[in-house]
TORPA-4810 file (N, C-alpha, C, O; in nm, 3 decimals):
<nodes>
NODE_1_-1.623_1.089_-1.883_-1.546_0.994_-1.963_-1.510_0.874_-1.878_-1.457_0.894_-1.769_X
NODE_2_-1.533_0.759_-1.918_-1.495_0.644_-1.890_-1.356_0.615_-1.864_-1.272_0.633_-1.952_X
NODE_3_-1.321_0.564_-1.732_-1.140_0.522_-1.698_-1.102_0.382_-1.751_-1.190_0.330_-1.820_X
NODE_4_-1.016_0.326_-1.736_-1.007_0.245_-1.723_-0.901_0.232_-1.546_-0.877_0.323_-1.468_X
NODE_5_-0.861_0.089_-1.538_-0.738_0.071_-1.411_-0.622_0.114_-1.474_-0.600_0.086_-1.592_X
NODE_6_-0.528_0.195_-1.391_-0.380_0.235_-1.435_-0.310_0.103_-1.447_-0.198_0.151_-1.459_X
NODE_7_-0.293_-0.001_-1.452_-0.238_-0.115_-1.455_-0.328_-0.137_-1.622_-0.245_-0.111_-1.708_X
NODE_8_-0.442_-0.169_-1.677_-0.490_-0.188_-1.728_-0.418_-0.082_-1.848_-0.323_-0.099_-1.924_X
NODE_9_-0.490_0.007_-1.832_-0.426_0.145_-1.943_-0.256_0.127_-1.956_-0.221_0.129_-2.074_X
NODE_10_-0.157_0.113_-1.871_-0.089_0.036_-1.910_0.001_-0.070_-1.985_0.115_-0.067_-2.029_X
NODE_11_-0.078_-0.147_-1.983_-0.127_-0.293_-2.041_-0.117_-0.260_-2.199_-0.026_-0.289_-2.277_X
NODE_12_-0.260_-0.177_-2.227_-0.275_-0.167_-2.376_-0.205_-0.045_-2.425_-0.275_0.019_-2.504_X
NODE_13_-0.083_0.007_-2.400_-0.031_0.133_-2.460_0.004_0.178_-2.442_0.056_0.183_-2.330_X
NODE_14_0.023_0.296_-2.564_0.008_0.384_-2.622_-0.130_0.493_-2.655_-0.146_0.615_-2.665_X
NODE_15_-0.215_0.372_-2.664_-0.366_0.441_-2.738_-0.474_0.499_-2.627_-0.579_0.562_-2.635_X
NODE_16_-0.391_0.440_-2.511_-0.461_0.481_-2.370_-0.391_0.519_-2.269_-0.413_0.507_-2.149_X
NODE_17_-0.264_0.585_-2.352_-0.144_0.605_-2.234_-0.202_0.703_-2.123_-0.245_0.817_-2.144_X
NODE_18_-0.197_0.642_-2.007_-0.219_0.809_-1.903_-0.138_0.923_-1.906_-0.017_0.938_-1.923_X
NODE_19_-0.248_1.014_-1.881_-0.131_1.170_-1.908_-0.185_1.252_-1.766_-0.297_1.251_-1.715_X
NODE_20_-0.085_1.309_-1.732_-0.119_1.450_-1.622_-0.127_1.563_-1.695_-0.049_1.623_-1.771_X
NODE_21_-0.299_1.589_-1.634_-0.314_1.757_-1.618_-0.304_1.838_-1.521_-0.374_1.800_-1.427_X
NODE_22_-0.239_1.947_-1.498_-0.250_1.979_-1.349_-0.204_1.925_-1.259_-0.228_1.974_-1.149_X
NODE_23_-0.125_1.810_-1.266_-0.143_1.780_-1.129_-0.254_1.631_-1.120_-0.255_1.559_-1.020_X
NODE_24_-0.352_1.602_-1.257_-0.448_1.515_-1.227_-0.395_1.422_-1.330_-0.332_1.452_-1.431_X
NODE_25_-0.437_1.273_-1.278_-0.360_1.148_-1.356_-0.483_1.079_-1.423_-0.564_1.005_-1.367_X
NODE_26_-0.482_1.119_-1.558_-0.600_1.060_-1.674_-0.661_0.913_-1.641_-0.776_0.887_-1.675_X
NODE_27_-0.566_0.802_-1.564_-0.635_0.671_-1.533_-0.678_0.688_-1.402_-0.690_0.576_-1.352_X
NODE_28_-0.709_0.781_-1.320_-0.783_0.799_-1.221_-0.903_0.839_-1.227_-0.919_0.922_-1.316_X
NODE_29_-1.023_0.805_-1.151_-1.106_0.888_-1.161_-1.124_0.990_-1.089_-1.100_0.972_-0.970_X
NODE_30_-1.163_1.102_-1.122_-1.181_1.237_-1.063_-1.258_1.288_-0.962_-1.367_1.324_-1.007_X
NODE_31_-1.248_1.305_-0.850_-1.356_1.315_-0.738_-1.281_1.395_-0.652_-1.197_1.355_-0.571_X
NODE_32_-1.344_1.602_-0.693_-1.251_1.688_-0.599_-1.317_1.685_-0.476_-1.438_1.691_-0.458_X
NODE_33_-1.206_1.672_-0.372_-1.197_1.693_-0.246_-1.191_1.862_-0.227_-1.120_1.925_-0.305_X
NODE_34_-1.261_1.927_-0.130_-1.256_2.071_-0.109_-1.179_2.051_0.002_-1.202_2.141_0.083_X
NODE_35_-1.090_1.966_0.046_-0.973_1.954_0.171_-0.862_1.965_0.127_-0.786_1.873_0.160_X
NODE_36_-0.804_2.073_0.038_-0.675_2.089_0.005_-0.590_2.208_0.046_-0.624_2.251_0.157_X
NODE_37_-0.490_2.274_-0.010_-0.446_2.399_0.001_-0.291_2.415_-0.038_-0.217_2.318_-0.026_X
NODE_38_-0.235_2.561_-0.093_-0.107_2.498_-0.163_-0.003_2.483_-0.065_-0.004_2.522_0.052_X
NODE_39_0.137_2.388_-0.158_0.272_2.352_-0.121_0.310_2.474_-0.105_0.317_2.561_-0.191_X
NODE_40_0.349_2.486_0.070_0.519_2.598_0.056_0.578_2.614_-0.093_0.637_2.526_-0.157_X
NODE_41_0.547_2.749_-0.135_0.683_2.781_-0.209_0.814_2.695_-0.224_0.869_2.660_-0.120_X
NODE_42_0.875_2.652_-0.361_0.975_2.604_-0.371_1.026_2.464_-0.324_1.139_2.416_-0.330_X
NODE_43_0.878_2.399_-0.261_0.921_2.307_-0.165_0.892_2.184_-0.281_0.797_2.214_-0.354_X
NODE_44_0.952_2.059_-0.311_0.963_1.962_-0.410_0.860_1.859_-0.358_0.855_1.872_-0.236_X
NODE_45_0.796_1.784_-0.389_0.757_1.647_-0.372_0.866_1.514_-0.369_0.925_1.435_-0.443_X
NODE_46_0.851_1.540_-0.270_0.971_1.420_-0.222_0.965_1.273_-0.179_1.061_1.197_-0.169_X
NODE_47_0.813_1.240_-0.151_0.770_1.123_-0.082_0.662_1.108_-0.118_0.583_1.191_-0.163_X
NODE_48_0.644_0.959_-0.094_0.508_0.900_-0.129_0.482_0.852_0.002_0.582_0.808_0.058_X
NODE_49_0.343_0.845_0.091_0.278_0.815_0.169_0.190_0.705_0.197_0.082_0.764_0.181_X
NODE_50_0.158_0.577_0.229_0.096_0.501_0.212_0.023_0.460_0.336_0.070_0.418_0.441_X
NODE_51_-0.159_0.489_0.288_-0.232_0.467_0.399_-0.315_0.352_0.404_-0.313_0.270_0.312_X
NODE_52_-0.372_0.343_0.480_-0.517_0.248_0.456_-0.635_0.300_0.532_-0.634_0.374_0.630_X
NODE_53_-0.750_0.240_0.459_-0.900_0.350_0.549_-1.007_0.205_0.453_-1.015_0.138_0.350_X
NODE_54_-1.084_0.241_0.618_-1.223_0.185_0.553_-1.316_0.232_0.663_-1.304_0.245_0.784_X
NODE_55_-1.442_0.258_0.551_-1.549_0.287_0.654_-1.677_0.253_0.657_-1.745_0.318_0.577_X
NODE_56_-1.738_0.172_0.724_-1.703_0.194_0.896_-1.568_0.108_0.876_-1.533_0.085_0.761_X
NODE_57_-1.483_0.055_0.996_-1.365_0.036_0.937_-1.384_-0.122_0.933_-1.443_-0.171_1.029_X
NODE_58_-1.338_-0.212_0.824_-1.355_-0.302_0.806_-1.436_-0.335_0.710_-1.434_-0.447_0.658_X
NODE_59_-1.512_-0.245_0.678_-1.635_-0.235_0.576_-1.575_-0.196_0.439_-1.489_-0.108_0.441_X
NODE_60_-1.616_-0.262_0.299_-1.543_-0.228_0.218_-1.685_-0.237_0.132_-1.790_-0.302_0.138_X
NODE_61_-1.619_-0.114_0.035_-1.731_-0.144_-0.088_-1.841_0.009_-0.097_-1.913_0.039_-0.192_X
NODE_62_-1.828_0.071_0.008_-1.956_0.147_0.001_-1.889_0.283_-0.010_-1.767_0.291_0.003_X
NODE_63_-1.992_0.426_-0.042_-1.976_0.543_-0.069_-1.892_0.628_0.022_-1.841_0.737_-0.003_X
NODE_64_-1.883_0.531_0.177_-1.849_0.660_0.302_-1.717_0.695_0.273_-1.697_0.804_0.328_X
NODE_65_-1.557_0.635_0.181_-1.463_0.730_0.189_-1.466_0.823_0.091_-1.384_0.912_0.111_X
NODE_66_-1.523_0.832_0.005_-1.567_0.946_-0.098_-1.616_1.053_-0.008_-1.593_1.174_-0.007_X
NODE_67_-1.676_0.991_0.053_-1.840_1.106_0.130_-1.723_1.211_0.248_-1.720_1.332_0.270_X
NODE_68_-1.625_1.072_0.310_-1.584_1.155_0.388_-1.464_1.264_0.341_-1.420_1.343_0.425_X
NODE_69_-1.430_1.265_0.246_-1.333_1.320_0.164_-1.417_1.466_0.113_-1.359_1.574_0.103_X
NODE_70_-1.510_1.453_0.095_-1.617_1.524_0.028_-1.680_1.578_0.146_-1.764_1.649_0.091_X
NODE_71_-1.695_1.591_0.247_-1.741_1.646_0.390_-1.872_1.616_0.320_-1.898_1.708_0.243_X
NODE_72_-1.974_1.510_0.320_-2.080_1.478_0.332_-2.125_1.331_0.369_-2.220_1.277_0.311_X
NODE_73_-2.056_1.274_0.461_-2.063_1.195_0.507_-2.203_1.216_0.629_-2.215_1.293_0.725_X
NODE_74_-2.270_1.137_0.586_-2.371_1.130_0.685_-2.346_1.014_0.846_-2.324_0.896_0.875_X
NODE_75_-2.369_1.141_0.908_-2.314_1.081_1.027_-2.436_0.984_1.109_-2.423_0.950_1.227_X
NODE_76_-2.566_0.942_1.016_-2.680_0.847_1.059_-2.629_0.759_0.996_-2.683_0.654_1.029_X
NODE_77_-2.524_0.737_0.891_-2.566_0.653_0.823_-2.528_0.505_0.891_-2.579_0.402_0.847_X
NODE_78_-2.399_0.504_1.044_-2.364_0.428_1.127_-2.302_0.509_1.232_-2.247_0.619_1.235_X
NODE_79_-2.338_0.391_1.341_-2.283_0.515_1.499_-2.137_0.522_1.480_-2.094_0.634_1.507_X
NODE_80_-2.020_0.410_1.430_-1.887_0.491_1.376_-1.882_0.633_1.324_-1.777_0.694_1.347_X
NODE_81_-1.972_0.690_1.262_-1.932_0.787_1.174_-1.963_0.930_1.286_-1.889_1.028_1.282_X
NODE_82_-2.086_0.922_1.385_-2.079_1.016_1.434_-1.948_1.052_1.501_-1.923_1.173_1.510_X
NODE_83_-1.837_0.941_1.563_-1.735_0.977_1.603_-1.601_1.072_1.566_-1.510_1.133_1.623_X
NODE_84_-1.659_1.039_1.403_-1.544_1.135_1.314_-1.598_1.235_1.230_-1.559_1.273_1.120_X
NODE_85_-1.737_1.286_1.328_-1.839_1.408_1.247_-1.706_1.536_1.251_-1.626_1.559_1.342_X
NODE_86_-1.722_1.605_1.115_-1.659_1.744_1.138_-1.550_1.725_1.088_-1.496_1.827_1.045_X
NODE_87_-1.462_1.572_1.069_-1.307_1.606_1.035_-1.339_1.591_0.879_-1.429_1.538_0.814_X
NODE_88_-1.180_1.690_0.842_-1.157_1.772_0.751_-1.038_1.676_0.717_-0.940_1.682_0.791_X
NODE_89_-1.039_1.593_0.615_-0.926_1.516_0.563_-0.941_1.470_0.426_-1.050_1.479_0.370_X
NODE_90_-0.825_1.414_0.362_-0.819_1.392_0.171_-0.672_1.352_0.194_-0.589_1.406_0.267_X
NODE_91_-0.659_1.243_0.112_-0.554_1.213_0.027_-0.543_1.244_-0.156_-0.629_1.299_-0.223_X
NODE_92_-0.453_1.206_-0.189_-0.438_1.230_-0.363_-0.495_1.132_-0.404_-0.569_1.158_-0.499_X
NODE_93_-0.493_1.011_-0.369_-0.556_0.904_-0.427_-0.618_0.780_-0.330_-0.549_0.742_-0.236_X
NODE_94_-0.731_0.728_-0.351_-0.740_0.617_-0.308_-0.746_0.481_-0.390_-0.772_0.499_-0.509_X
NODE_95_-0.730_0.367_-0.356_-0.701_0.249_-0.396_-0.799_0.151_-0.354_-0.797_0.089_-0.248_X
NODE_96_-0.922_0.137_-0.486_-1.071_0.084_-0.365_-0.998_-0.077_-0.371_-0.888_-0.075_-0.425_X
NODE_97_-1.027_-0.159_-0.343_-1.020_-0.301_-0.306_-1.034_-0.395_-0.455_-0.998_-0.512_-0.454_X
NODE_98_-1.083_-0.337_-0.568_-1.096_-0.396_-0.702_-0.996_-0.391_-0.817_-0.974_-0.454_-0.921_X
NODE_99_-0.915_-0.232_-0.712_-0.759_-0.157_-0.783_-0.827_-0.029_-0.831_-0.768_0.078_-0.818_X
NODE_100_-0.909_-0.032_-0.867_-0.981_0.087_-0.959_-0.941_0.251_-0.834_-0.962_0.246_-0.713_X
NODE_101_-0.893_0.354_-0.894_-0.826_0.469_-0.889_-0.886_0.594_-0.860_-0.906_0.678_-0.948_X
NODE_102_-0.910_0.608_-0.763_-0.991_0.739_-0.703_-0.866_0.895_-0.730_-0.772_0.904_-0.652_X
NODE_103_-0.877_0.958_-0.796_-0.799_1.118_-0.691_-0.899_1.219_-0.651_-1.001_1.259_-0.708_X
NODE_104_-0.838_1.254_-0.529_-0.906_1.357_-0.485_-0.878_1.515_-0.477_-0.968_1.598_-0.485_X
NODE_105_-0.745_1.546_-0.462_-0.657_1.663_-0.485_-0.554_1.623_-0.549_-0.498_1.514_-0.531_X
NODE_106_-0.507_1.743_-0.662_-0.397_1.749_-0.786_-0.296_1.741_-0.684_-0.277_1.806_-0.581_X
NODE_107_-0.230_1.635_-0.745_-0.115_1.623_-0.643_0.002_1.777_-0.668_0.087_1.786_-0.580_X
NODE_108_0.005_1.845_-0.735_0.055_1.999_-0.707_0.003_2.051_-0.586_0.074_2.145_-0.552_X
NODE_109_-0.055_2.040_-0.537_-0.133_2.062_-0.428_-0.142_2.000_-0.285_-0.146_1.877_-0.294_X
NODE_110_-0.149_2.052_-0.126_-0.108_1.970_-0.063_-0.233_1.893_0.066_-0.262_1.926_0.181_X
NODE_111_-0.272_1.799_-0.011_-0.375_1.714_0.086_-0.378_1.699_0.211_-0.270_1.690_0.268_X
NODE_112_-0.465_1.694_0.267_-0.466_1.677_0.446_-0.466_1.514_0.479_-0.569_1.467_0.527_X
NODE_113_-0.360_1.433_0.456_-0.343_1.318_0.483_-0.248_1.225_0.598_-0.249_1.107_0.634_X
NODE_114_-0.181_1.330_0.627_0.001_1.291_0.713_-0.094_1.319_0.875_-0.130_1.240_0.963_X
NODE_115_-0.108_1.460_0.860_-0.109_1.496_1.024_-0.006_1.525_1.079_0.066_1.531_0.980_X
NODE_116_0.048_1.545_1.150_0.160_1.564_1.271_0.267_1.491_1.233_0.282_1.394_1.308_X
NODE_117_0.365_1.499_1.128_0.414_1.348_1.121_0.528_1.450_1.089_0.524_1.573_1.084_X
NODE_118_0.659_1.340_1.062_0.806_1.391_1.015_0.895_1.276_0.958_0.911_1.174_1.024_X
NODE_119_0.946_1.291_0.854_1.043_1.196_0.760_1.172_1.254_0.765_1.172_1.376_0.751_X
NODE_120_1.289_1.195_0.782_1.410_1.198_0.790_1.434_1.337_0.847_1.503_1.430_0.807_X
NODE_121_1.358_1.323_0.948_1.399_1.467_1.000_1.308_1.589_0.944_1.370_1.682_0.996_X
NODE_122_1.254_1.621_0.907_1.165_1.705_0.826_1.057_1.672_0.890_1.029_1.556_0.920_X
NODE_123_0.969_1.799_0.924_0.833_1.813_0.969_0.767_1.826_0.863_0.811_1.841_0.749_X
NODE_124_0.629_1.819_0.906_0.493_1.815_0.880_0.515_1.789_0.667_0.540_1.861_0.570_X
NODE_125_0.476_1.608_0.701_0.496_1.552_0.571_0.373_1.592_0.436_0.402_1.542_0.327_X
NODE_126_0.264_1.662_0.441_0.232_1.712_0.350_0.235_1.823_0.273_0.164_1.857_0.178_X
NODE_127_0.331_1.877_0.329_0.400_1.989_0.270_0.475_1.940_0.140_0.469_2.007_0.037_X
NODE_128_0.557_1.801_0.147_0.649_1.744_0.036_0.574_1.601_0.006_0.651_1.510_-0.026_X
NODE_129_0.486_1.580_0.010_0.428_1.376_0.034_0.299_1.453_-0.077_0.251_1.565_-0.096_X
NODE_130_0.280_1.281_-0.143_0.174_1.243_-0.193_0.080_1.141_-0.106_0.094_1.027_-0.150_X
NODE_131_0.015_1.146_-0.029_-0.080_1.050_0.020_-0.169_0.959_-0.068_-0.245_0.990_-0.160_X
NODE_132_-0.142_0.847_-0.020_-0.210_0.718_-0.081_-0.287_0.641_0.023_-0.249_0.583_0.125_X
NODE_133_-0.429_0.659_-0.040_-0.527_0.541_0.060_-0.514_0.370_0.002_-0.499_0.357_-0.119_X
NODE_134_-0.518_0.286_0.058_-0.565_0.168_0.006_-0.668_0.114_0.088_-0.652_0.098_0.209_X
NODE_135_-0.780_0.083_0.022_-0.886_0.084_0.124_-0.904_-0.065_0.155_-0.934_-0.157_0.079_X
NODE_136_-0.874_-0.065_0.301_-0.843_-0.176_0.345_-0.801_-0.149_0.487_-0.735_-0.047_0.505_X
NODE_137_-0.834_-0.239_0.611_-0.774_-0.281_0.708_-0.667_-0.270_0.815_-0.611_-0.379_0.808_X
NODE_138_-0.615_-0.209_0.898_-0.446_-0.291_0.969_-0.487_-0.385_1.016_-0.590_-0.408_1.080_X
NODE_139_-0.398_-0.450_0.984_-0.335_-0.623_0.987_-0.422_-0.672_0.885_-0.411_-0.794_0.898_X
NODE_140_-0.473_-0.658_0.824_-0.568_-0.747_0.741_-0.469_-0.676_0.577_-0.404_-0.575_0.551_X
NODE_141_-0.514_-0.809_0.500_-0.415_-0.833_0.412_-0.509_-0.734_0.291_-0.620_-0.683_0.302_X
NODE_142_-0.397_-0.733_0.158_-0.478_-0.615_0.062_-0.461_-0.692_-0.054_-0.376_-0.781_-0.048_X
NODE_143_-0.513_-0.680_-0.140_-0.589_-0.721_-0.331_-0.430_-0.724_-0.398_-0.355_-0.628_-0.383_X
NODE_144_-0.397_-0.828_-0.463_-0.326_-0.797_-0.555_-0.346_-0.682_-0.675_-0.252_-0.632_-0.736_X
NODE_145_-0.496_-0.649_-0.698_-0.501_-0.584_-0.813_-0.493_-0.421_-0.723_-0.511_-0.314_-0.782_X
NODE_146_-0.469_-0.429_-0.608_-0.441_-0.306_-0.527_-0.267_-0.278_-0.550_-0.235_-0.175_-0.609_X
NODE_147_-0.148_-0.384_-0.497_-0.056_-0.408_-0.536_-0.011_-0.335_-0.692_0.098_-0.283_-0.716_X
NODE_148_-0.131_-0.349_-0.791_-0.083_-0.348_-0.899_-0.118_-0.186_-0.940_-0.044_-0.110_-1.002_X
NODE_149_-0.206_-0.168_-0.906_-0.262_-0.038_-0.900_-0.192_0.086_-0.848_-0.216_0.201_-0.885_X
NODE_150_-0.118_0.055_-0.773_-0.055_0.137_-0.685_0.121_0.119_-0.759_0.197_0.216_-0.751_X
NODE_151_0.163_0.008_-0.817_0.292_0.038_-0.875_0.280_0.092_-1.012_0.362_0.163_-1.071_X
NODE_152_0.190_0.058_-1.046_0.181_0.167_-1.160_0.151_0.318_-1.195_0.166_0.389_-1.294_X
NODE_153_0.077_0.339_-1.000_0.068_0.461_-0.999_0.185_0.558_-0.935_0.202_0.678_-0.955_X
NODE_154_0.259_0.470_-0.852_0.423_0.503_-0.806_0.512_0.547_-0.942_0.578_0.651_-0.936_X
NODE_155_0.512_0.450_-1.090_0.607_0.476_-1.181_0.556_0.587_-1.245_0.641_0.666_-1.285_X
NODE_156_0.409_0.620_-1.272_0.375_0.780_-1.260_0.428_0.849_-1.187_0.531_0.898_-1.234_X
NODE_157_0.405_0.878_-1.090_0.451_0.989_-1.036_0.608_1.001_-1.021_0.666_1.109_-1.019_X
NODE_158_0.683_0.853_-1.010_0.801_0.881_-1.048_0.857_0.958_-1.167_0.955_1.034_-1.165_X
NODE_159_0.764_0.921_-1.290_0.818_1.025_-1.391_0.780_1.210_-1.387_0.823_1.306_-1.451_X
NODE_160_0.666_1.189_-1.265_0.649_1.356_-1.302_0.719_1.435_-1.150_0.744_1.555_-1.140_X
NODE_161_0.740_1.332_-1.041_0.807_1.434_-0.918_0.905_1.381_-0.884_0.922_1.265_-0.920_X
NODE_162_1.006_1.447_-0.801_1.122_1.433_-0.765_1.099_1.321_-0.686_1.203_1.322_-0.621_X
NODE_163_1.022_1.202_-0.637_1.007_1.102_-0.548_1.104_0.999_-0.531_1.119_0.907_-0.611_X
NODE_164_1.195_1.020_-0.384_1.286_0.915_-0.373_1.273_0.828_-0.256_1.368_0.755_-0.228_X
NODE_165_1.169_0.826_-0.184_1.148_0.730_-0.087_0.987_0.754_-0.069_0.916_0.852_-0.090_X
NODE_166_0.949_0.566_-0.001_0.783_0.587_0.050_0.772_0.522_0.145_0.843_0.421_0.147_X
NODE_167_0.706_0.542_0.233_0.697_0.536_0.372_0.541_0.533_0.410_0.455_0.602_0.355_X
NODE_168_0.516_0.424_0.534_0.380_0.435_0.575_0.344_0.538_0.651_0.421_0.629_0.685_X
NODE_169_0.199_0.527_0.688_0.165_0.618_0.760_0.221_0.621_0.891_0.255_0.719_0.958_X
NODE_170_0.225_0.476_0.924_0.299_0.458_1.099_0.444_0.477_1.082_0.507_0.462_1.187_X
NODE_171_0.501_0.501_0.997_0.653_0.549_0.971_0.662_0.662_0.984_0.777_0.692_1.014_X
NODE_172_0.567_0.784_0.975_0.622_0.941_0.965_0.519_0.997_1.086_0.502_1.118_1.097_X
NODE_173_0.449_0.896_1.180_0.345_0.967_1.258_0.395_0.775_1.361_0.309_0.692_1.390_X
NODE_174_0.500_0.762_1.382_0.473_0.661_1.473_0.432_0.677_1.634_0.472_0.767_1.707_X
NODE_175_0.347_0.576_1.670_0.283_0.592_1.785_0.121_0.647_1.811_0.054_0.648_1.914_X
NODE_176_0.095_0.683_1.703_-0.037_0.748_1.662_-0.087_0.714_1.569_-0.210_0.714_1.572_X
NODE_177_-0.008_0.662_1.425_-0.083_0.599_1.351_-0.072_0.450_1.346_-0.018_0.413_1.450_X
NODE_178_-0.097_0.366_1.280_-0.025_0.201_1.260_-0.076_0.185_1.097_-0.051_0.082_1.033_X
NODE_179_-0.127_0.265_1.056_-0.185_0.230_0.919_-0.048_0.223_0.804_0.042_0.299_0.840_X
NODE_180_-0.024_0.167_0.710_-0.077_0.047_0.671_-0.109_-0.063_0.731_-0.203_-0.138_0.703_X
NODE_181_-0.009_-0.076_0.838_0.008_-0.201_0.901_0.028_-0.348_0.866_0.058_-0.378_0.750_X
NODE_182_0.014_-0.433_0.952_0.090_-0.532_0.925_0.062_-0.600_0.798_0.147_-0.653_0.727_X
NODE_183_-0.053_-0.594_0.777_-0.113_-0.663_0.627_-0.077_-0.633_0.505_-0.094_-0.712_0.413_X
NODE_184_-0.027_-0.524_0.490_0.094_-0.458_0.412_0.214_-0.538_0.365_0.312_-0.579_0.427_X
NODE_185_0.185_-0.547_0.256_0.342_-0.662_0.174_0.429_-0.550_0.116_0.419_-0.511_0.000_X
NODE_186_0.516_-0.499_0.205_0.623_-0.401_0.167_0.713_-0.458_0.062_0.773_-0.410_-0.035_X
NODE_187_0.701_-0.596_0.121_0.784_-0.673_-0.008_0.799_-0.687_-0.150_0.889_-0.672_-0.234_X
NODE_188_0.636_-0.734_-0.146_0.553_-0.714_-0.270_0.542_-0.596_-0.332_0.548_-0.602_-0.454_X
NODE_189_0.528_-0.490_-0.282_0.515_-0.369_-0.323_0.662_-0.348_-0.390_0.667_-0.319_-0.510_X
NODE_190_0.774_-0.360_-0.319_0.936_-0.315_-0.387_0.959_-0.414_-0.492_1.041_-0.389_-0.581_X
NODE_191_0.889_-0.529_-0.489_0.918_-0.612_-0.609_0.851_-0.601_-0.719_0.865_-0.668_-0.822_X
NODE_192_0.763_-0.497_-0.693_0.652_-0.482_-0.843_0.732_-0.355_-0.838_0.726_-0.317_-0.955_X
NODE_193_0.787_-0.287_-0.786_0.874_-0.137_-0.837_0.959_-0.202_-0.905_0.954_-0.185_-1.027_X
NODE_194_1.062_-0.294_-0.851_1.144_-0.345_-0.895_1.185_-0.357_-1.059_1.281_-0.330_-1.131_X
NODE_195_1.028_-0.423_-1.073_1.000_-0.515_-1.184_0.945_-0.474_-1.292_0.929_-0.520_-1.405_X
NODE_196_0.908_-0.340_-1.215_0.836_-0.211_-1.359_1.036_-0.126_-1.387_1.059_-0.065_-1.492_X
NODE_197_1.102_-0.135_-1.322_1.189_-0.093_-1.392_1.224_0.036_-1.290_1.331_0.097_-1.303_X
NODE_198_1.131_0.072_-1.191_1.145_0.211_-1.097_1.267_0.221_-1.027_1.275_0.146_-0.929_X
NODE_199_1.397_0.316_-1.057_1.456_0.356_-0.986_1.436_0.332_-0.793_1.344_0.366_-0.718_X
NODE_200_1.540_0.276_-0.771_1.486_0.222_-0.606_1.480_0.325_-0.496_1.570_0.383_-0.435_X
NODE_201_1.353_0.330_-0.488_1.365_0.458_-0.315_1.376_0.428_-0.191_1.356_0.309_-0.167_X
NODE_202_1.400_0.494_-0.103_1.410_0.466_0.002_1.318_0.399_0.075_1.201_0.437_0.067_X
NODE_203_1.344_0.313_0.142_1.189_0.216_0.212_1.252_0.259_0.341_1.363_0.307_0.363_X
NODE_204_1.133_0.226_0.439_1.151_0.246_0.574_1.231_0.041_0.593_1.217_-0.068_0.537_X
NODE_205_1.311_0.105_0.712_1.402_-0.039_0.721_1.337_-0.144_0.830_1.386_-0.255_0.850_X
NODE_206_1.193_-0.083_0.914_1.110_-0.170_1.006_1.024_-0.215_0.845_0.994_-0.334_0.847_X
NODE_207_0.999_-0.174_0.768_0.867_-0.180_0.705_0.930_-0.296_0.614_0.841_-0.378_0.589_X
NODE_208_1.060_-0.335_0.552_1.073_-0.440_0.459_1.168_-0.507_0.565_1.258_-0.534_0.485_X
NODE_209_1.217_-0.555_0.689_1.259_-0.625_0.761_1.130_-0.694_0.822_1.113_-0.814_0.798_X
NODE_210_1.049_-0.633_0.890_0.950_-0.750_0.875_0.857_-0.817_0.881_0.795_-0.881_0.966_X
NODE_211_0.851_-0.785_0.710_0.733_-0.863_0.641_0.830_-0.960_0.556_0.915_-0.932_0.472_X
NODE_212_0.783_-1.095_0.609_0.822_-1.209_0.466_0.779_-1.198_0.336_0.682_-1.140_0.289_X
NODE_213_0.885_-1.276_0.274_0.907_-1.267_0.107_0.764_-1.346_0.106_0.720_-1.427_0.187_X
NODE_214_0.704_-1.290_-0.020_0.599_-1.331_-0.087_0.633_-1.496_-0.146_0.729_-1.546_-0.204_X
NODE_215_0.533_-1.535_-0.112_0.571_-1.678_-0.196_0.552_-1.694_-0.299_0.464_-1.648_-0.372_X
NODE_216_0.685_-1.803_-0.332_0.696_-1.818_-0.459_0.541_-1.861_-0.540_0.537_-1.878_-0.662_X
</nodes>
């Protein structure tokens, strides 16, 4: 079945409202990752995660983060890739560069996206986190229709999980990761929450101190 963009579906309705099954969000498209496994018992979804990936990195547009999500990434297909032959990783969603909506594991479920990381004190963040790719860059800047894609997929999941703060990847793994990084409009991002009406979560206080206000 044909998607449309969660911003788009949106847009027109009712007649195309997105719905969750499982765990899976109807304006996404569907592409299972076999890199999952379940949430601790009792444990809530508490956070949203925000990454960035491209591969080779800088390269946008082509099959390799599917492939690598999918452990069939061909490691001829560039000498980058032999470097990351063998790893075992997935987020819930990615965010290709056009906005259009990848998931890979039901977010009931807990993706291999964080790594080693800890939020307000709390270890190992995919136990309670939704991971989000935006495929794109650090320091290099990202798509408005990515921006848009992603707050509409935040006020989802706001209505189906307990989610009260989101945080980058270099926020819950600092020193090891930097992704989103600087190209990241934290700004932009809280002002399209803002502006859809989303209850305000917690932001990391390096991550909206500083990045400048979007221009008018």
């Amino acid at each position: 079945m044909a998607t449309v963009s969660p911003q788009t579906a949106i847009e027109r309705g009712d007649a195309v409202k997105p719905r969750w099954y499982a765990g899976w969000w109807s304006a996404a498209r569907r592409c299972r990752s076999p890199n999952f496994g379940p949430r601790p018992a009792g444990v809530a979804v508490s956070l949203l995660v925000v990454h960035s990936i491209s591969l080779p990195p800088g390269r946008y547009g082509g099959p390799w983060i599917e492939d690598l999500f999918l452990n069939r990434l061909d490691g001829r297909a560039d000498p980058y890739f032999e470097s990351i032959r063998g790893l075992r990783v997935s987020a819930h969603f990615v965010v290709r560069r056009d906005g259009e909506l990848v998931q890979f594991v039901s977010c009931d479920q807990r993706a291999w996206h964080a790594g080693v990381s800890s939020h307000r004190g709390r270890e190992n963040c995919n136990d309670f986190s939704i991971g989000v790719e935006l495929e794109g860059l650090e320091g290099e800047s990202f798509e408005q229709a990515q921006y848009d894609a992603l707050v509409a997929l935040s006020c989802a999941l706001a209505r189906r999980y307990p989610i009260d703060a989101v945080a980058g990847h270099e926020h819950v793994a600092p020193g090891r990761k930097r992704d989103p990084g600087s190209g990241f409009d934290w700004r932009r991002f809280r002002a399209g929450l803002t502006g859809a009406g989303l209850p305000d979560w917690d932001f990391p206080e390096s991550a909206t101190r500083r990045n400048r206000p979007t221009a008018e």
